[in-house]
Structures are given as structure tokens and as C-alpha cells.
N, C-alpha and C positions, 0 to 999 in steps of 0.2 A: 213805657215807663220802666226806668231804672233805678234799683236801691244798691247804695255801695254802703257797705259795712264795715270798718277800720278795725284791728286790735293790736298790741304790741306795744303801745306806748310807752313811757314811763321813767325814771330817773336815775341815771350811770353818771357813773366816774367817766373824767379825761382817760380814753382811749378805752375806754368797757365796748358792748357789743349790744343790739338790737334787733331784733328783726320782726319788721309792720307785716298784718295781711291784711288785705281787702277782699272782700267777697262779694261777688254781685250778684242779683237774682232780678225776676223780672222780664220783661220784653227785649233778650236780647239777641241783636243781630248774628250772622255767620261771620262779618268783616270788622272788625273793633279793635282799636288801642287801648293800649289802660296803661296810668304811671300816675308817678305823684310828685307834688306839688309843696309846700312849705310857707308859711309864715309868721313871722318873728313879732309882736307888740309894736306896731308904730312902723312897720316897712311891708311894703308889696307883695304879695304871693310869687312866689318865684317856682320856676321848673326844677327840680332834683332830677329825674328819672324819664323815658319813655320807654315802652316795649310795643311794638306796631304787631297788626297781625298776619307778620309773616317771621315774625321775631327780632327785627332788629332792635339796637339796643340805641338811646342817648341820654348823653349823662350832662347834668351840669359840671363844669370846670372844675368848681369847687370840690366835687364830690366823687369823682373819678378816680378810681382804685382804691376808693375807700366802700363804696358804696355800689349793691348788683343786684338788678330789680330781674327778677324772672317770674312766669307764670305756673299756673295749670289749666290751661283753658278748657277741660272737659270740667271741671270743679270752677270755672270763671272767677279764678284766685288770679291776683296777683300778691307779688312779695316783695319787700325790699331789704335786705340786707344789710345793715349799717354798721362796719368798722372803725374802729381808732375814730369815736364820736372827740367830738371837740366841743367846748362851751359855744362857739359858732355857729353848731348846728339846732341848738335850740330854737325850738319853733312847732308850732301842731301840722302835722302832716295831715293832708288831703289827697285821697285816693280821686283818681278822676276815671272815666272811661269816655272814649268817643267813639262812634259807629255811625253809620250809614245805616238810615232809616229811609226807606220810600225813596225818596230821588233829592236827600240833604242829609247831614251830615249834625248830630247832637250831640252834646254835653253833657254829664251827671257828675256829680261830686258827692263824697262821704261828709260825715259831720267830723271828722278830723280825729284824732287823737294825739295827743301831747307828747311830747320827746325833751326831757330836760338834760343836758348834760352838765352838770358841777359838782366840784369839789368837796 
């Protein structure tokens, strides 16, 4: 069992700055990705971010040199960094991790925290 824990959220101005952490604690593997997730009132969770654990990085299109997810894997942190926010980007962010448990592959998610960007 995994707990991920969010903080960072909260409400900017077009083009202010942000930056989420997650934390994880709990039963966790030596082999895991962790990134985060997004969704808006009335539309699907979408991908923002991966960081795999050898450190590769992927970003949604959208959010590509705006936005740089990096870890600390001794501290089982991740972070996301969020630049030149746009009204667009509102939505509660979800921390995720995946890892390799026993001989399959699991899921955990945060309870999210809020990102509002307006004027």
C-alpha cells in the first residue's frame, strides 16, 4: 500500500508560477514512475507530466516548456513546476505513482489539490 500526498495548489494570476509536491510513503517498490495527472469540472483526467525510474521525462503538448516535473527519489518526492499558468490550466492535480509489485504492475493516486489560474 501507497499514500501520495499533494501540496502547492492554489490561485495565480495569467502567467504567475507554482510549484506542486507529492510525497509518498508506505510499501514502496525499488522500480516506480510517479507524474501527474489533471482535471478540469466536466472533462476527463488527462496526463500533464511522467518522470520514469531511470528519469525520463514526458510532458503533455500542452504543457511543454511551460511546465518540469522532477524528483527526489531518496525523499520519494516528486514536483512539478508550473510556468506562465494560463486560465487553461485550471484543474486539481493528481499525483500518481506506478511500480512493480510481485510480478504486476500498480496504481496510487493523491487526493489532488486545486490549481486555479484567473484574473
Amino acid at each position: 500500500q501507497v499514500q501520495l500526498v499533494e501540496s502547492g495548489g492554489g490561485l495565480v494570476q495569467p502567467g504567475g508560477s507554482l510549484r506542486l509536491s507529492c510525497v509518498a510513503s508506505g510499501n514502496i517498490f525499488s522500480i516506480y514512475d510517479m507524474g501527474w495527472f489533471r482535471q478540469a469540472p466536466g472533462k476527463q483526467r488527462e496526463l500533464v507530466a511522467v518522470i520514469t525510474n531511470i528519469g525520463f521525462r514526458t510532458y503533455s503538448p500542452s504543457v511543454k516548456g511551460r511546465f518540469a516535473i522532477s524528483r527526489d527519489k531518496a525523499k520519494s518526492t516528486v514536483f512539478l513546476q508550473m510556468n506562465s499558468l494560463q486560465p487553461e490550466d485550471t484543474a486539481a492535480y493528481y499525483c500518481n505513482l506506478n511500480q512493480q509489485e510481485n510480478n504486476r504492475r500498480r496504481d496510487y493516486w493523491g487526493q489532488g489539490t486545486q490549481v486555479t489560474v484567473s484574473s
